[in-house]
VOKEPA-462381 format. One line per field, with one value per residue (C-alpha): residue in three letters; x, y, z. Coordinates in pm, 1 decimal. Each point is the difference from the previous one (the first is absolute). Example, Ala and Ser with C-alpha at 12.3 -4.5 7.8 and 13.67 -1.06 7.14 Angstrom:
BEGIN
residuo <- (Ala:Ser)
east <- (1230.0:137.0)
north <- (-450.0:344.0)
up <- (780.0:-66.0)
REM end
This chain:
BEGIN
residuo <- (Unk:Unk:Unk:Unk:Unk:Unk:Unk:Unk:Unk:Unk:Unk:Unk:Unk:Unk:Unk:Unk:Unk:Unk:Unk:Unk:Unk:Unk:Unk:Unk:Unk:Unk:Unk:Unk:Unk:Unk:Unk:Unk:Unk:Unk:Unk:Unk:Unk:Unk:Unk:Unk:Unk:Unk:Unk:Unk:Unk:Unk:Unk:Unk:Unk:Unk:Unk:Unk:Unk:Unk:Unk:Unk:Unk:Unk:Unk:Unk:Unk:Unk:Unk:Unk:Unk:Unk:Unk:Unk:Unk:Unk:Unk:Unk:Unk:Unk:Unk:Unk:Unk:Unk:Unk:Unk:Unk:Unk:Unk:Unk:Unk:Unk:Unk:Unk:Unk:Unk:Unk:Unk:Unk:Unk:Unk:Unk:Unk:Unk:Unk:Unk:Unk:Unk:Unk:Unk:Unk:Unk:Unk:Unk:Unk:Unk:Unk:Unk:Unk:Unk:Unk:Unk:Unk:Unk:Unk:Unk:Unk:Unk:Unk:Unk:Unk:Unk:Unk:Unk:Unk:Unk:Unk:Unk:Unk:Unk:Unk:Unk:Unk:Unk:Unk:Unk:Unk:Unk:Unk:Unk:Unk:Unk:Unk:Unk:Unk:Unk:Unk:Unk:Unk:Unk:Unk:Unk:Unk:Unk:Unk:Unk:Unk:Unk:Unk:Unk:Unk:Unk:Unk:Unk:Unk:Unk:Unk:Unk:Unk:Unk:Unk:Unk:Unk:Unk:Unk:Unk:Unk:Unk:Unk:Unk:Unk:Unk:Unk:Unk:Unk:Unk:Unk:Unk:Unk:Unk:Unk:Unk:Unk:Unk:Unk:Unk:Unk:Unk:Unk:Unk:Unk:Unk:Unk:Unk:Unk:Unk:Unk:Unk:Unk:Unk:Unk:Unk:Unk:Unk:Unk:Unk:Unk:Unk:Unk:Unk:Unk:Unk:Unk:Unk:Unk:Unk:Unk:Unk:Unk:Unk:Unk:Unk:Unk:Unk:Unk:Unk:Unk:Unk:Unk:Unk:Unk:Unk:Unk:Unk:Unk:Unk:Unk:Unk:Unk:Unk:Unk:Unk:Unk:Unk:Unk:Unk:Unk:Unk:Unk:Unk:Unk:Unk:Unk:Unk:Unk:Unk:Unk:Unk:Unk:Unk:Unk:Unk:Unk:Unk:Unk:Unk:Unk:Unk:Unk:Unk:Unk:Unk:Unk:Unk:Unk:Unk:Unk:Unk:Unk:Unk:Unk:Unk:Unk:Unk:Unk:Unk:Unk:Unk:Unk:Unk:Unk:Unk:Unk:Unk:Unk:Unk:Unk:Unk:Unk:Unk:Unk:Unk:Unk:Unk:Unk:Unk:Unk:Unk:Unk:Unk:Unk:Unk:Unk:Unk:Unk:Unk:Unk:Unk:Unk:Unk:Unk:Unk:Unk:Unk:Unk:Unk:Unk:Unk:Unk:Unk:Unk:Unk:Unk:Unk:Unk:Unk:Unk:Unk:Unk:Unk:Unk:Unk:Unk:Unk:Unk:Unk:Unk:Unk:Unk:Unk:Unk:Unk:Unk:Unk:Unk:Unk:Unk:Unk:Unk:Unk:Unk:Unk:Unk:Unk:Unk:Unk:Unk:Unk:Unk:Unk:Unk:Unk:Unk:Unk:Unk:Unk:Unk:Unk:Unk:Unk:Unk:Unk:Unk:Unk:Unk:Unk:Unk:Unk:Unk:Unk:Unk:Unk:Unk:Unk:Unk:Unk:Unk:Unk:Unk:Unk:Unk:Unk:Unk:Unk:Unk:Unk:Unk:Unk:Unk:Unk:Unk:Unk:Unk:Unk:Unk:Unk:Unk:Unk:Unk:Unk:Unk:Unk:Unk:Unk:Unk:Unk:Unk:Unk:Unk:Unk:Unk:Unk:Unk:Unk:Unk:Unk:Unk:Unk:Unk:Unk:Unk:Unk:Unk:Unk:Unk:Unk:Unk:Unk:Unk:Unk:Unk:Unk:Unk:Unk:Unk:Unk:Unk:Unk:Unk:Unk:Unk:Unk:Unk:Unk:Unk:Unk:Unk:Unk:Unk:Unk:Unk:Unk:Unk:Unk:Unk:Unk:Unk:Unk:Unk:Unk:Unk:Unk:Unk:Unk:Unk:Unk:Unk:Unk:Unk:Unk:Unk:Unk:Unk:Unk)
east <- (-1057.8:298.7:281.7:276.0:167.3:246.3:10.0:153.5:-122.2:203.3:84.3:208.3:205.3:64.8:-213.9:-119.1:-108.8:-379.2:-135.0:-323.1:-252.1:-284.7:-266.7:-308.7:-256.1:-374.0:-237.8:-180.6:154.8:263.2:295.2:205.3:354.3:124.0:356.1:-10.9:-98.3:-46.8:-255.7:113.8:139.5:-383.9:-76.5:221.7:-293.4:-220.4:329.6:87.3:-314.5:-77.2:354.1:-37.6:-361.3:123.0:341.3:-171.2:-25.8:-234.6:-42.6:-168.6:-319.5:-153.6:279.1:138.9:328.0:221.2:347.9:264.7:290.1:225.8:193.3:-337.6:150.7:157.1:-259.9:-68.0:10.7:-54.9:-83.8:297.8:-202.2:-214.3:136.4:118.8:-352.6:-105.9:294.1:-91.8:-391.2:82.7:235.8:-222.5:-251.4:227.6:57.9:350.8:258.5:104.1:377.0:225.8:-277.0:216.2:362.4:-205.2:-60.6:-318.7:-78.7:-229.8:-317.3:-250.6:-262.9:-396.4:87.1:336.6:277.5:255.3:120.5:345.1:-21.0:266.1:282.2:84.2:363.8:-2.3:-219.9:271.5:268.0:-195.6:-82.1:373.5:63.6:-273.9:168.2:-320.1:-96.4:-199.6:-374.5:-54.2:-166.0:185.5:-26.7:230.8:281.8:179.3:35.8:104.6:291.9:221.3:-10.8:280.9:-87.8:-418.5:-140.2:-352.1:-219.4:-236.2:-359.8:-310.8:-280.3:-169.0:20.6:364.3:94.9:-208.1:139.6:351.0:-51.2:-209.1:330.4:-223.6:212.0:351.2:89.5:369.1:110.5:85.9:413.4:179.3:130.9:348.3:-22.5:146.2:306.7:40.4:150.4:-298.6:-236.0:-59.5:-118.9:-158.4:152.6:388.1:233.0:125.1:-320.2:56.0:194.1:230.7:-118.2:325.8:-59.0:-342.5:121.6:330.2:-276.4:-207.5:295.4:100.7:-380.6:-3.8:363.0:-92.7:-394.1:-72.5:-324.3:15.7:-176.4:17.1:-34.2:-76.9:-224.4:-263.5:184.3:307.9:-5.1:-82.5:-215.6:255.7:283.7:-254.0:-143.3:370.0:129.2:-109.0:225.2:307.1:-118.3:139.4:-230.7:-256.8:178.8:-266.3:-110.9:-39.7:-241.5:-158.0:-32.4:-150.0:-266.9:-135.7:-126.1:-132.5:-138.7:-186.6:-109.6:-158.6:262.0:149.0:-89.2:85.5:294.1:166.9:-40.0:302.6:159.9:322.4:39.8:68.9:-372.9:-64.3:-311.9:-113.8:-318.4:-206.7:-5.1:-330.1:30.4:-157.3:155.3:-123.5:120.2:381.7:46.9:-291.9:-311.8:-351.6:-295.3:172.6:367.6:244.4:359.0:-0.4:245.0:288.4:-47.6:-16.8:357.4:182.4:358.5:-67.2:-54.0:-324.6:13.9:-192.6:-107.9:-120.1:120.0:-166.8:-330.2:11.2:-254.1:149.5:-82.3:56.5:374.3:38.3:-78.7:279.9:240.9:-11.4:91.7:292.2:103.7:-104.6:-29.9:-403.0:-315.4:-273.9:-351.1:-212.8:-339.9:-215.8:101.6:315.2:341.0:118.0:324.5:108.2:375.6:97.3:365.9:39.7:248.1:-236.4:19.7:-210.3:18.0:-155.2:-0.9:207.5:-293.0:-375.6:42.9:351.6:242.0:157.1:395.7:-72.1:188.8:-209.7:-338.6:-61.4:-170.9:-288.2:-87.0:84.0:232.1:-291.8:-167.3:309.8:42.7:-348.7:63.0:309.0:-184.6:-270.0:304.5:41.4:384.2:-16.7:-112.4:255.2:269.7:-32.7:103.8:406.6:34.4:-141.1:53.1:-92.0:-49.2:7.4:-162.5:298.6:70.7:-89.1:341.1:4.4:-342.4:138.0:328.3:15.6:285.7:-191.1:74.1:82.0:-172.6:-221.5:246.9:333.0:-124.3:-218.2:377.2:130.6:-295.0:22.3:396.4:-131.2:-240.0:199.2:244.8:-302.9:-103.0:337.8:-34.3:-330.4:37.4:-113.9:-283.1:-352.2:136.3:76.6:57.1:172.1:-321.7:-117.9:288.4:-104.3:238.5:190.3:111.1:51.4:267.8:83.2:77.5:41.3:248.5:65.9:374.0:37.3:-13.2:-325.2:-154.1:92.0:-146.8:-359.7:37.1:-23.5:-262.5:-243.3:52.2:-92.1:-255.1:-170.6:43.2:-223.6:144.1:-175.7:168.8:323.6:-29.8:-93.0:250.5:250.9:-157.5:-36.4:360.0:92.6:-205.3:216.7:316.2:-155.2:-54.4:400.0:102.2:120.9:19.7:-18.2:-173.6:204.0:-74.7:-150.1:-253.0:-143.2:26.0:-203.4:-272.8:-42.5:-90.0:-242.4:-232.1:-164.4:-309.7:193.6:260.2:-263.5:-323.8:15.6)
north <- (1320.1:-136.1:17.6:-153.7:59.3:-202.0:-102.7:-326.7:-357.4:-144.3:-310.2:-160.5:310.4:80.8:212.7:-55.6:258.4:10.6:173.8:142.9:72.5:195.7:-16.2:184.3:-79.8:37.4:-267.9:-67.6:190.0:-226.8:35.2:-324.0:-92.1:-354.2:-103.0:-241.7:283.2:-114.6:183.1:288.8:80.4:-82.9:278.9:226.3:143.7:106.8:183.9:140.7:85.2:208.3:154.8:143.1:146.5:121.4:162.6:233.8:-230.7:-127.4:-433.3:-119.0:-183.6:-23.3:-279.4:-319.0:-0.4:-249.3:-57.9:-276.3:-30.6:-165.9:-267.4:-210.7:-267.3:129.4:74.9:384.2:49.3:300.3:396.2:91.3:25.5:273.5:333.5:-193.5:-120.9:343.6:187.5:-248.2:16.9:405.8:-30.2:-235.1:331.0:252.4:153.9:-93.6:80.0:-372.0:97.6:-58.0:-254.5:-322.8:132.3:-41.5:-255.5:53.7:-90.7:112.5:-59.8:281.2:70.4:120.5:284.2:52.6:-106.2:-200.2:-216.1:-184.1:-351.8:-259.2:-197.2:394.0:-78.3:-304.0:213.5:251.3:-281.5:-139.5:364.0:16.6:-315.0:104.1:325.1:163.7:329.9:-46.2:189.9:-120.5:134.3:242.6:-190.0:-250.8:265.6:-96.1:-331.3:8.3:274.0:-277.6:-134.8:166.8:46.1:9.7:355.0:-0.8:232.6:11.1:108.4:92.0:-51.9:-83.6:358.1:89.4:-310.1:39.4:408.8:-187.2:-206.4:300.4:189.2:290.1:-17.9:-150.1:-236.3:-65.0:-329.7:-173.0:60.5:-277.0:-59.2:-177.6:-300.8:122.2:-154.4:-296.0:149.0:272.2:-309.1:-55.0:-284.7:45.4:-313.9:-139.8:-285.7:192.0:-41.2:-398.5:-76.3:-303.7:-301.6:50.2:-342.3:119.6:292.4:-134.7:-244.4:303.4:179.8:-306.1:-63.1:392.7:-20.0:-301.8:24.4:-320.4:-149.1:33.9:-214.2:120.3:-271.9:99.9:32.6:314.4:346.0:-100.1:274.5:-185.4:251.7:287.1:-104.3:-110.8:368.4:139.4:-210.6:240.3:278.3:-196.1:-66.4:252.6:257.7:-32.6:145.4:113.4:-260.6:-211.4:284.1:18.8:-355.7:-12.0:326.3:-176.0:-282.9:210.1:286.7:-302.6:-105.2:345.2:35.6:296.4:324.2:371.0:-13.3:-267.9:23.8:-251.7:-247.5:99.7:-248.6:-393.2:-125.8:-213.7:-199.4:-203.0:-189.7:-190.5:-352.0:2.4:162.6:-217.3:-135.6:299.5:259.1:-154.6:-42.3:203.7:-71.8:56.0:54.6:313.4:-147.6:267.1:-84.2:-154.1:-3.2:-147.6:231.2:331.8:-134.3:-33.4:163.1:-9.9:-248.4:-254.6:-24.0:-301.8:-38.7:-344.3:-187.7:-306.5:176.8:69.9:-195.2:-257.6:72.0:338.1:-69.4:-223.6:298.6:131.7:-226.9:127.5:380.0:-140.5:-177.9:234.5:323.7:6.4:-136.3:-130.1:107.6:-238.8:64.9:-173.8:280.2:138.6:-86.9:291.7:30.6:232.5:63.9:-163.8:30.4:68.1:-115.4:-232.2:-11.9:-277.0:-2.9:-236.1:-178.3:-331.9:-206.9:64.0:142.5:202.0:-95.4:-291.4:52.2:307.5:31.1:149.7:-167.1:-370.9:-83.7:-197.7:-185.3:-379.8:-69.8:-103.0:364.5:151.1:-205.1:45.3:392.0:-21.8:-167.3:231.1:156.7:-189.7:-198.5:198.8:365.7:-31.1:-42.4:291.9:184.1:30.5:130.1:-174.2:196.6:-75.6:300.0:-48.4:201.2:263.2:-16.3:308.6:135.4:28.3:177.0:233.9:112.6:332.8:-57.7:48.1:-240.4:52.8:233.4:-95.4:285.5:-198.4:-325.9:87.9:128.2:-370.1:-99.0:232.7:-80.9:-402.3:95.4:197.8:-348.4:-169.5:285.5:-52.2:-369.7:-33.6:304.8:-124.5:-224.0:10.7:-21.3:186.6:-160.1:-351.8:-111.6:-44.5:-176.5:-323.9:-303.4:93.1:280.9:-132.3:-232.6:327.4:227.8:-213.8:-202.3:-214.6:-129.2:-328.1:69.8:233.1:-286.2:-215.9:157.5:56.3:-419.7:-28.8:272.0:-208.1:-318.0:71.7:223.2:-167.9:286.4:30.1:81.1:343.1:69.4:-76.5:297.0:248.4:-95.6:81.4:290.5:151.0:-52.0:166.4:339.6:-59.4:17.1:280.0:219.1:-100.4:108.7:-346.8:-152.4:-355.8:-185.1:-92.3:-251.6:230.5:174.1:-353.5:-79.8:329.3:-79.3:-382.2:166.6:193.6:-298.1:-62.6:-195.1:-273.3:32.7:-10.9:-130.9:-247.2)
up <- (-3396.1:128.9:243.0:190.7:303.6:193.0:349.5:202.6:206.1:296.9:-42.5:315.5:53.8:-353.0:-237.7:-338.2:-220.7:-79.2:-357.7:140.9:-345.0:5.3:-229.2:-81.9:-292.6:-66.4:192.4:313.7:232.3:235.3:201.7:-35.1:153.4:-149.1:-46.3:297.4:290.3:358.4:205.7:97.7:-378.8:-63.0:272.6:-209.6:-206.1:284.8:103.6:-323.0:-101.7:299.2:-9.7:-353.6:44.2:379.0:-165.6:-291.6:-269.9:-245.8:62.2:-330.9:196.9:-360.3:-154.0:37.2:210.3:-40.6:241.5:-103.4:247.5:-208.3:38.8:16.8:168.7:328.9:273.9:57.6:373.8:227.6:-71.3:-218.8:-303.1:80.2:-80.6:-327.1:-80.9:50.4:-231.8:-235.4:-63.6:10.1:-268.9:-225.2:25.5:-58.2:276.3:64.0:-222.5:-145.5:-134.5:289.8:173.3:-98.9:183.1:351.3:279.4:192.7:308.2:281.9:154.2:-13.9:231.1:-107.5:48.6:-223.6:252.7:-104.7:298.5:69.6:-74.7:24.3:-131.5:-173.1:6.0:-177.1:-296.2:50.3:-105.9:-276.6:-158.8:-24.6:-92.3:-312.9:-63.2:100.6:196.3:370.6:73.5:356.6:324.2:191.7:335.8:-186.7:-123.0:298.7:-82.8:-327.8:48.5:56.8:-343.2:-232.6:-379.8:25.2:-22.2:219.4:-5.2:329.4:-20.0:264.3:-232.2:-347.7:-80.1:67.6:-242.8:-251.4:10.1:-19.1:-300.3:-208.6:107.8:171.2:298.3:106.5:277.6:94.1:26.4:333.6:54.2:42.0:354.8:132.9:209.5:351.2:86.5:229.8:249.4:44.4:65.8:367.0:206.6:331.9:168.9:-18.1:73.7:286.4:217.7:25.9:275.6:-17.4:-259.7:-166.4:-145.5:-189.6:-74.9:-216.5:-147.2:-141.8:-111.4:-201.6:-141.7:-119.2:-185.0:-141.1:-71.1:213.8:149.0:387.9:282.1:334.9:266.5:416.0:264.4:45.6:63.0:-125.8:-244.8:-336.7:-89.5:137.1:-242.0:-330.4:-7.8:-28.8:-228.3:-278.6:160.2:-128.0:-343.5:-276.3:-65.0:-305.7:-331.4:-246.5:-214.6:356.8:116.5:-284.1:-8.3:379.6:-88.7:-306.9:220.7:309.2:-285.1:-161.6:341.5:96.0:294.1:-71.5:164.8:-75.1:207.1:-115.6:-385.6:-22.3:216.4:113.5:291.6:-43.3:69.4:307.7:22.8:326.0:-120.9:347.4:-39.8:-67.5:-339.5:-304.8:-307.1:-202.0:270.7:-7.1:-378.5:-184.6:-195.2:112.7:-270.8:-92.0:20.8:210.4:175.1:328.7:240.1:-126.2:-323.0:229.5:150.7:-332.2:77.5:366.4:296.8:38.0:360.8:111.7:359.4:164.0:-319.8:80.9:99.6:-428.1:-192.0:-122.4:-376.7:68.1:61.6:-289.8:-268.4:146.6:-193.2:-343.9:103.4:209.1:-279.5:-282.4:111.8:-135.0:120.1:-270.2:31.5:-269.8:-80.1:-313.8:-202.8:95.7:209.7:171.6:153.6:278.1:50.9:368.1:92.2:376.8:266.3:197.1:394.1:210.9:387.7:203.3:337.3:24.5:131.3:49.0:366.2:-106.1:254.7:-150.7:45.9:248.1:292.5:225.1:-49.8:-39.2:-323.9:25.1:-349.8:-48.9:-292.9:-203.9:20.5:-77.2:-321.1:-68.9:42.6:-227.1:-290.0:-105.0:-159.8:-317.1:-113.5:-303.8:143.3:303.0:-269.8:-193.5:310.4:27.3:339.6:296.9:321.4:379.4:172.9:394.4:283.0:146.5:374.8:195.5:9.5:-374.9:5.4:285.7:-164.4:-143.9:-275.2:-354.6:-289.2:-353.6:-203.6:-293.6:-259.0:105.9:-45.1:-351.7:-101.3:-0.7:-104.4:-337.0:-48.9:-34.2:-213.8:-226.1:-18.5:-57.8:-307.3:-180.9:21.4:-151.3:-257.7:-332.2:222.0:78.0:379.5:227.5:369.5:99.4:86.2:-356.5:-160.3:-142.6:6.4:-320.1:160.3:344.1:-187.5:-178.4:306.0:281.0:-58.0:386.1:84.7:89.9:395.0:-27.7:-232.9:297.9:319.9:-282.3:-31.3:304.5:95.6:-241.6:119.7:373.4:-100.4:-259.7:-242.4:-310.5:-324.8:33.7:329.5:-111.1:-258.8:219.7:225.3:-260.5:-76.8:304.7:85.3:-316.0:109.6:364.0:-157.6:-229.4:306.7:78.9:-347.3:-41.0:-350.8:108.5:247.9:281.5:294.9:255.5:-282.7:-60.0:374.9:67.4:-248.9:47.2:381.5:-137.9:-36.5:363.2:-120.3:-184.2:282.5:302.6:-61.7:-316.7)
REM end
């Protein structure tokens, strides 16, 4: 006898449906699993056979069992497989009825016992069963999860038993509603703008980098609030719209980090990875590839801490997200590709000891440390980043003052007015911020009069400009006179951004 059931395979954050076929025939008896499996898919017929015999049902020990996950040629990973092994091999014996089997996607892992547990990466399955047309059997602990998706009926089940009572239609299981995104405004943030006192300076250069969607380096000595101002940046950025969430929960669900309570992400992601963190940590991969860090911050901030302390090829994967909003995992077999668009923000000391500039404590590093400091960031890496920022200690009065500065909701109100400029300008694009215009459409929407072109002339020849810089000059005076609701670039927008690059200005 035969059967087929239907279930799905990760593959970078995307899912693939899988044709799962059953098969039982006369011979030495056998339980086999082929269709490229990985361990634990091989592990699926202790599982399944235990499950069957513990939920009331008859396993045929006396045949040869055959499982093809088809596609043959994209690797089966993880548990998703079992409770669709299992529906399978009990339909190709009759005890399932077979008529509706084909209009379902199943997923779940069961335990010996009958369970079926949550797994993960349930909302990108979720996407892909719609994207098939297809119904959802998956386990209950993952309803949550998949009551964001719109047009997918799911139907969530506690054991073998209750599905297999589903599908014979002996019982009936209502789907998992459909739930609204909450608004932005009901998402909360537990720190704010207002808490930094003075660094009116940094602050303007955040506000800038989150209307525009620019790179940020933040440049001073210990406690002068990098830190402080790079976790609050994503209070000003608009607040995720669906298909952003959604896009932000398929990578964490496929990384097993989402819990219970937070069955979607509603909040812009903010990851602070140590310096110590390997290759595989910051951009993915391992034996079983997952997302790393600059994966779990796609539509958020990558908040980098002692920049320089970075492995050195650990910053340098960094330059294909910034450039392409993707990092490439490649294996023998495979190239995966995780999506990677984040607003990135660096800090760091301006020498190895941290007081160089500082007013109230004498540096002591020679020039050649400094430089020596300066250059384990890469030429190429350090231009990718549009805003460089120094960031000095405040004197004690500031610290001591009582007046409160500018909250995070008034300035993520400018912030949203740019980027609705920036919307219209791009409609009909694959962009969406300043910071991703390519030269064609620098020419295209930046045009410069003759007396901005002049004062940029001049800005490159005393600071030895690269071509690269000079773009994101450009462009990040065109997100300053964004925020002004100006059309064109005037003098003081290209003033204000050419001062937004310390590091060429300072140190170089």
């Amino acid at each position: 006898m035969f059967a087929r059931t239907y279930s799905g395979v990760i593959v970078g954050v995307d899912a693939h449906l899988v044709e799962v076929e059953a098969d039982t025939s006369l011979g030495l008896p056998h339980f086999n699993v082929v269709g490229l499996p990985d361990a634990s898919v091989q592990e699926a017929r202790e599982r399944v056979r235990s499950a069957i015999k513990n939920s009331g049902f008859d396993f045929p020990y006396n045949k040869r069992l055959t499982v093809n996950l088809a596609p043959a040629d994209i690797r089966k990973e993880g548990s998703f497989f079992d409770l669709s092994i299992a529906v399978g091999l009990l339909a190709a014996t009759d005890q399932i009825n077979t008529k509706n089997l084909g209009d379902f996607v199943i997923v779940g892992e069961l335990a010996l016992e009958g369970t079926v547990r949550e797994v993960s990466g349930i909302l990108p399955i979720a996407l892909m069963a719609r994207r098939e047309g297809k119904k959802l059997i998956i386990p209950k602990q993952n309803a949550e999860e998949v009551s964001f998706v719109d047009g997918v009926l799911a139907y969530p089940v506690s054991n073998l038993a209750e599905a297999v009572a589903f599908l014979n239609g002996d019982t009936d299981i209502p789907p998992v509603l459909f739930r609204e995104m909450p608004k932005g405004d009901e998402v909360s943030y537990e720190v704010d703008f207002s808490d930094v006192k003075g660094q009116e300076h940094a602050k303007r250069a955040l506000e800038v980098a989150a209307a525009g969607g620019h790179n940020v380096i933040l440049i001073g000595p210990p406690g002068s609030g990098k830190t402080m101002l790079a976790k609050r940046l994503p209070t000003i950025l608009p607040p995720l719209d669906l298909e952003e969430a959604l896009e932000t929960t398929k990578v964490y669900s496929v990384a097993g980090m989402l819990s219970h309570n937070t069955p979607i992400i509603l909040q812009r992601p903010f990851r602070s990875p140590h310096h110590t963190i390997s290759t595989a940590g910051l951009a993915g991969g391992g034996t079983v590839p997952r997302p790393g860090e600059i994966s779990l911050a796609h539509n958020g901030v990558l908040f980098l801490d002692e920049f320089p302390e970075f492995r050195r090829d650990s910053l340098e994967v960094l330059r294909q997200p910034l450039e392409e909003g993707y990092v490439s995992i490649s294996r023998a077999k495979l190239t995966i590709s995780y999506p990677a668009r984040f607003t990135l923000v660096a800090a760091m000391n301006p020498c190895p000891c941290g007081y160089f500039g500082d007013a109230t404590k004498a540096c002591t590093c020679t020039p050649a440390q400094i430089q020596k400091y300066l250059a384990k960031i890469s030429g190429p890496l350090l231009d990718r980043i549009d805003i460089h920022i120094e960031v000095p200690r405040l004197p004690q009065e500031k610290l001591l003052q009582e007046v409160q500065g500018e909250s995070s909701e008034k300035i993520r109100e400018r912030v949203m007015r740019a980027r609705e400029i920036q919307g219209r300008r791009f409609k009909g694009t694959n962009i969406f911020f300043n910071a991703h215009m390519n030269s064609r459409q620098i020419r295209e929407f930046c045009p410069l009069s003759a007396e901005v072109k002049d004062i940029l002339r001049s800005a490159i020849s005393k600071l030895d400009l690269s071509a690269r810089a000079y773009d994101r000059i450009i462009k990040v005076a065109r997100t300053i006179a964004d925020l002004e609701g100006s059309e064109n670039i005037e003098v003081h927008h290209i003033a204000e951004a050419i001062q937004y690059r310390a590091l060429d200005r300072k140190f170089w």
